[in-house]
Backbone bond lengths (Angstrom), bond angles and torsions (degrees), N, CA, C in turn:
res aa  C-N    CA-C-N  psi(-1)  N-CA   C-N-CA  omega(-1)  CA-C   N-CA-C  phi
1 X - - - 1.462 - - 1.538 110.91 -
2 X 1.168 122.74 -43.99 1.487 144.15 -158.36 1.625 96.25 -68.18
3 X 1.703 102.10 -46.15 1.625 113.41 -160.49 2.036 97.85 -67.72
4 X 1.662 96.21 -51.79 1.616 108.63 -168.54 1.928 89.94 -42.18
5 X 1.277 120.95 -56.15 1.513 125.26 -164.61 1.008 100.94 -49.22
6 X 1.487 138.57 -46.39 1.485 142.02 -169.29 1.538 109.86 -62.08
7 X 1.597 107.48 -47.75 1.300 123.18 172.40 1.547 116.66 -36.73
8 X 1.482 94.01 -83.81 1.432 104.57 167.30 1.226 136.83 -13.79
9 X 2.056 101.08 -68.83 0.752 121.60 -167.08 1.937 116.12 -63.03
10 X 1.669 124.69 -33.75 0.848 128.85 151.98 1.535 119.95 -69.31
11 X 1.536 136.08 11.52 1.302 130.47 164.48 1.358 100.32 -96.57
12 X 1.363 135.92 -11.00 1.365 121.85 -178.72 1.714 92.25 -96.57
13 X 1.180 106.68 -43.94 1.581 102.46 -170.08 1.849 102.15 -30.68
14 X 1.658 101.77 -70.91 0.785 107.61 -159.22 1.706 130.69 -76.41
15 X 1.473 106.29 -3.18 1.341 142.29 158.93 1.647 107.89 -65.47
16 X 1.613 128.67 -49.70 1.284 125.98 -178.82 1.475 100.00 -75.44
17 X 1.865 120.07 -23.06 2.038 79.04 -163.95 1.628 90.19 -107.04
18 X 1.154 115.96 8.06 1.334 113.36 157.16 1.406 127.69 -47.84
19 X 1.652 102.34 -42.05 1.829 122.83 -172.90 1.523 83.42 -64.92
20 X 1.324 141.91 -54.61 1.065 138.12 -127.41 1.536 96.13 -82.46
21 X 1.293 101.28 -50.12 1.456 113.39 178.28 1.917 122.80 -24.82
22 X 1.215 93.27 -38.53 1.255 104.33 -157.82 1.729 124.62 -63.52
23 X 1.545 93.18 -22.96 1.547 118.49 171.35 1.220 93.63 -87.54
24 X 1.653 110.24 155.85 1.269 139.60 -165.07 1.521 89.94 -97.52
25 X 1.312 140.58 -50.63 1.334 146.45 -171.63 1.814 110.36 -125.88
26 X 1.096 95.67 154.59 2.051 105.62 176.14 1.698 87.77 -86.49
27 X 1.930 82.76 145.84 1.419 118.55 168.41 2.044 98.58 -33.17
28 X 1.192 105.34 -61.89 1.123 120.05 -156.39 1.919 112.93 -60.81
29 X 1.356 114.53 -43.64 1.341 113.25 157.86 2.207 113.02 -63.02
30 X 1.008 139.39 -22.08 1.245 111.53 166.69 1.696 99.81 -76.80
31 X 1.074 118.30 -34.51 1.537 116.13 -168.73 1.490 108.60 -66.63
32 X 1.149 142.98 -41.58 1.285 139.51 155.17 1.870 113.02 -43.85
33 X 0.876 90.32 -84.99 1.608 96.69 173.64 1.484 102.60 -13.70
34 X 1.593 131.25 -81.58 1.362 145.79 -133.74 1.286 92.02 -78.91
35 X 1.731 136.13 -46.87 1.211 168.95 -143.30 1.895 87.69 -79.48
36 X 0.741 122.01 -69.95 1.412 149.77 -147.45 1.629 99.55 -74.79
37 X 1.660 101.66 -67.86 1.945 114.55 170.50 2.044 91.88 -34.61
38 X 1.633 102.22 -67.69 1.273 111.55 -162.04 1.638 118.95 -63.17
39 X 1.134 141.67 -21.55 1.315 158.20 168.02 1.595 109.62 92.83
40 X 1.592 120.17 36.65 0.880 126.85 -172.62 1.855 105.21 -94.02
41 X 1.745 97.55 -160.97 1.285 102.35 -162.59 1.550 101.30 -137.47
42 X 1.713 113.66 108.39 1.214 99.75 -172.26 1.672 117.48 -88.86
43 X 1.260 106.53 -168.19 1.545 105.44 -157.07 1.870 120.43 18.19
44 X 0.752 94.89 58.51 2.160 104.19 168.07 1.417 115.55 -74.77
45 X 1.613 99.35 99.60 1.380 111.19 173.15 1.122 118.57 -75.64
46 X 1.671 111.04 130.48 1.607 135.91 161.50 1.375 111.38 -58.60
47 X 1.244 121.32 159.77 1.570 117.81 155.32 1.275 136.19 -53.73
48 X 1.696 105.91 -31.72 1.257 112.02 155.00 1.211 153.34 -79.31
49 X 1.538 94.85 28.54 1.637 111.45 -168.78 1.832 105.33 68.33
50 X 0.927 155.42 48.83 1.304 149.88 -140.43 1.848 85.17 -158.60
51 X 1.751 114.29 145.76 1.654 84.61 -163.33 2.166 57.06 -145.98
52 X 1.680 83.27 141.39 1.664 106.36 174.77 1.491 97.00 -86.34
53 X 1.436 118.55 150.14 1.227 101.24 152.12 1.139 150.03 -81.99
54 X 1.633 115.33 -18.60 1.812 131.91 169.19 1.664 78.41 -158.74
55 X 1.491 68.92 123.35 1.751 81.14 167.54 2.247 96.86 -136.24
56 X 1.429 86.14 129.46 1.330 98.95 -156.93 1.850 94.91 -101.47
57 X 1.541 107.48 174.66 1.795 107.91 162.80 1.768 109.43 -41.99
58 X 1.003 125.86 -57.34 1.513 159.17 168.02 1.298 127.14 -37.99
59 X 1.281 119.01 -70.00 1.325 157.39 -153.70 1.052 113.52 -94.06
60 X 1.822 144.31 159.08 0.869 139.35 86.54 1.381 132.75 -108.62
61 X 1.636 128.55 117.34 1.468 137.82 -144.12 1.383 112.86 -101.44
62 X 1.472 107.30 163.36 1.749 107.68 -172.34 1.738 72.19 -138.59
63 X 1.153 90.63 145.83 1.733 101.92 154.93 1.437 124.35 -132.59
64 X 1.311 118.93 115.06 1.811 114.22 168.47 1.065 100.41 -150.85
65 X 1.817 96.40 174.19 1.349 116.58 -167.24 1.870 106.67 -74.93
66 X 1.228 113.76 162.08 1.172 123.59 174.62 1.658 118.93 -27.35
67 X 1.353 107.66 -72.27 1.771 114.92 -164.06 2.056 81.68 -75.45
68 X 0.849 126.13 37.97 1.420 131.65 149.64 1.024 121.48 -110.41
69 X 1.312 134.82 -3.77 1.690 132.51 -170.48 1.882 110.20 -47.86
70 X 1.092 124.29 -31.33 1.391 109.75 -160.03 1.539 103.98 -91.30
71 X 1.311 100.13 -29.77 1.527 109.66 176.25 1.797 104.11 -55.88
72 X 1.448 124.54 -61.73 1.217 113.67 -175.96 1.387 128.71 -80.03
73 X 1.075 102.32 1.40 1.988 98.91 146.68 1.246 129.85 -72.57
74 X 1.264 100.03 -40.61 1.840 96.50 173.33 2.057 118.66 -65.87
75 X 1.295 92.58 -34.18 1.540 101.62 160.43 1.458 147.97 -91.73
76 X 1.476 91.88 1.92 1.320 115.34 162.02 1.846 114.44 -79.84
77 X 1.756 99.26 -46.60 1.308 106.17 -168.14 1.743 87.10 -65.32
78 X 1.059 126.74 -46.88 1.530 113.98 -142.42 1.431 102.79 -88.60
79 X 1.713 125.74 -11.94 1.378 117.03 168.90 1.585 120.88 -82.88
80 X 1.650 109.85 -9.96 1.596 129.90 165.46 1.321 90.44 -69.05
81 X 1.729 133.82 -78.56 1.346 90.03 -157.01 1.139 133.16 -75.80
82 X 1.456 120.06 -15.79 1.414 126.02 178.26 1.884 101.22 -61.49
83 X 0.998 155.93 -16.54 1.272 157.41 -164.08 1.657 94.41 -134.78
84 X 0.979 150.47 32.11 1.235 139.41 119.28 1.864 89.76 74.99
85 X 1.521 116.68 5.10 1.656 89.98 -175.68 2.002 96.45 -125.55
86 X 1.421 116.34 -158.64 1.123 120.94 -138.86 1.879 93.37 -99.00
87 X 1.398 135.54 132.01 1.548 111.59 -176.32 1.002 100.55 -111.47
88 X 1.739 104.40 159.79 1.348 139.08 -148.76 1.653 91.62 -159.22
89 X 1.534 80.77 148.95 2.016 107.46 -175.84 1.457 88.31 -135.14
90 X 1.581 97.75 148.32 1.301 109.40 162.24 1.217 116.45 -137.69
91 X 1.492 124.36 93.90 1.279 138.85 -162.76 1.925 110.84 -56.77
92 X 0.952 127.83 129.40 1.512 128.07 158.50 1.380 106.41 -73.62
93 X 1.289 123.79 127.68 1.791 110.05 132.10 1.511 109.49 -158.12
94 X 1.164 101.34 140.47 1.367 148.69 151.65 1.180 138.62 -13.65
95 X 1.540 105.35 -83.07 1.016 151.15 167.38 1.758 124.39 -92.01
96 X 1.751 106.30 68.06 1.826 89.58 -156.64 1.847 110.09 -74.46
97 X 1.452 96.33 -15.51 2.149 95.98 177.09 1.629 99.16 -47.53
98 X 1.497 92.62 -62.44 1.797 98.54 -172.11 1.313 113.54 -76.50
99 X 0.939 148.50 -68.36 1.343 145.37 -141.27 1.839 118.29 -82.12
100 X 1.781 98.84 -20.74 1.621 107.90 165.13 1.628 122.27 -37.15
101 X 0.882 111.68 -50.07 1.321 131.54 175.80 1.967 110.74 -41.56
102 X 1.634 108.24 -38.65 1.556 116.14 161.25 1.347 116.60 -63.60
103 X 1.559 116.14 -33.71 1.575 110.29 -155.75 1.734 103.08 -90.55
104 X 1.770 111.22 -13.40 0.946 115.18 -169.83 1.409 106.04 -88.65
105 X 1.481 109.25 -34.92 1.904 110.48 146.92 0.954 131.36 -55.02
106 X 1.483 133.80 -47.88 1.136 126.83 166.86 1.781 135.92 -64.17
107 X 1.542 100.34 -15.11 1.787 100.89 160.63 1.308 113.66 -84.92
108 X 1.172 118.99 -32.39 1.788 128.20 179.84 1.370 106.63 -50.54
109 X 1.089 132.28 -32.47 1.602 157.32 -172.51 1.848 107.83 -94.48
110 X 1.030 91.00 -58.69 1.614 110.37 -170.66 1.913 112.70 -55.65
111 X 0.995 93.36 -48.35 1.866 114.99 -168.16 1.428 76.34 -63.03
112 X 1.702 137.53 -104.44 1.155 131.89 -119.62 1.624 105.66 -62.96
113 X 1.891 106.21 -17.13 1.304 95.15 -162.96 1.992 107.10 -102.65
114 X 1.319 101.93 49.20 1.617 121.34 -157.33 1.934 103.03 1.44
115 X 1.323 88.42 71.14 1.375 107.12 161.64 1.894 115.91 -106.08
116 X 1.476 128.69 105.82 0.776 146.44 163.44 1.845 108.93 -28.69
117 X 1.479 129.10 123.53 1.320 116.11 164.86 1.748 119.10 -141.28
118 X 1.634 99.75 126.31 1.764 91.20 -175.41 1.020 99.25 -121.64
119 X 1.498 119.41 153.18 1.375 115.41 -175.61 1.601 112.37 -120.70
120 X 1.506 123.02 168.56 1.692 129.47 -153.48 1.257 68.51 -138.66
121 X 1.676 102.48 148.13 1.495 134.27 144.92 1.462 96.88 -105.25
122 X 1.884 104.83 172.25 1.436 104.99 154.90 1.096 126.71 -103.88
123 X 1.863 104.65 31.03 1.721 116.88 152.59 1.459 117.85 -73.91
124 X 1.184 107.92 -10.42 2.045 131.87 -171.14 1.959 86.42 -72.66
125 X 0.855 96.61 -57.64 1.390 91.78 -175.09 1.550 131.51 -45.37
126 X 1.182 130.36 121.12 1.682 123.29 -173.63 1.402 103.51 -129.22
């Protein structure tokens, strides 16, 4: 039993940094970058332990990759109201043949709910 756990336990290991793999760059290098152009403040902790990703004069931002779009609306809306300011996503992608198809979901969504959206290539990167 003990051994199968070990098993496992290195099939997820190596199953999670696999996911990671798949991006050319971490969440965290476009978020610096964009953060930085913008004069914002990355990781900005809430009271609830809850951490924005650039939260600007303006703003409060979510950042993910493309096949993430639905995820950062719900955390966009909820770091606007907790910060009293206006939310904004800043979509990653990669891949623009494939992954367009998210950003064109995510404004369809975005517009009515005056959610702000900018988007990163990993030409952004220097």
């Amino acid at each position: 039993m003990q051994k199968a756990f070990v098993y496992i336990f290195f099939l997820f290991i190596f199953l999670f940094n696999s996911c990671d793999a798949k991006h050319l760059y971490l969440e965290k290098d476009y978020q610096n970058i964009w953060c930085t152009k913008n004069n914002g403040i990355t990781e900005f902790r809430l009271p609830d332990c809850t951490r924005i990703d650039c939260l600007t004069k303006t703003h409060a931002i979510e950042f993910d990759f493309a096949e993430k779009w639905a995820e950062s609306i719900g955390q966009a809306l909820y770091y606007s109201y907790m910060t009293n300011k206006k939310p904004g996503i800043v979509l990653i992608i990669e891949n623009p043949q494939k992954e367009e198809i998210y950003l064109k979901r995510l404004k369809t969504v975005c517009c009515p709910l005056g959610i702000d959206v900018w988007i990163m290539y990993n030409k952004d990167i220097y």
